[in-house]
Structures are given as structure tokens and as C-alpha cells.
N, C-alpha and C positions, 0 to 999 in steps of 0.2 A: 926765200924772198918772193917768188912767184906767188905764193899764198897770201903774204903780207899785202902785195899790189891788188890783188883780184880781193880779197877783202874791202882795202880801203878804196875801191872803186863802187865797190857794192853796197857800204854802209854807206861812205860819204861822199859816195859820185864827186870825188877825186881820183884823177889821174896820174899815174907814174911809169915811169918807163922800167924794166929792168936792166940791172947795170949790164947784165950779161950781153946787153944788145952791142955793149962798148966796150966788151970783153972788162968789165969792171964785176965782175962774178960776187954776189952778196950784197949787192948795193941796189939803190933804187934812185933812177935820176928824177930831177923835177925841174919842170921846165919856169922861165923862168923871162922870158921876151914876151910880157904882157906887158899890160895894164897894171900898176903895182897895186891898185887893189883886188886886182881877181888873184895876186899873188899872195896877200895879204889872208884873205879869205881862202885860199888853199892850203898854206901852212896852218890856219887855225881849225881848217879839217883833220887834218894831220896830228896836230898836237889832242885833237879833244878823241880821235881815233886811239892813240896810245896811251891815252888816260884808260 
């Protein structure tokens, strides 16, 4: 999961927390108290990252 985060930080200067920070081990959080278009625009980094 650590690899998947530093990845998607690096291609698409998105940011994710990893779950292990929240003992959630495998996971990756996303924040999500913005603006719902920078959230908007975060998830469709995310989705065009795992394409």
C-alpha cells in the first residue's frame, strides 16, 4: 500500500494517507473536508491512476 500511495502522489500529485496510520493496515485513507470539487478532482486522479 505504501508503494501505491507514493506512486499516486508522484504521477498524480494526489495525496493519501496510509491506513496503517489508523491501524487500518492495507488501506489507504482520503481526505475528504474540502471543497467537493478538489474532491471531485482527486478521485478522478485516482480513478485515471488505476486505469
Amino acid at each position: 500500500m505504501e508503494q501505491f500511495c507514493l506512486e499516486l502522489l508522484e504521477k498524480k500529485s494526489t495525496l493519501t494517507v496510509l491506513g496503517s496510520c489508523f491501524e487500518r493496515e492495507g488501506y489507504a485513507r482520503i481526505g475528504y473536508a474540502c471543497n467537493a470539487e478538489v474532491l471531485k478532482e482527486g478521485l478522478n486522479r485516482i480513478s485515471l491512476f488505476l486505469r
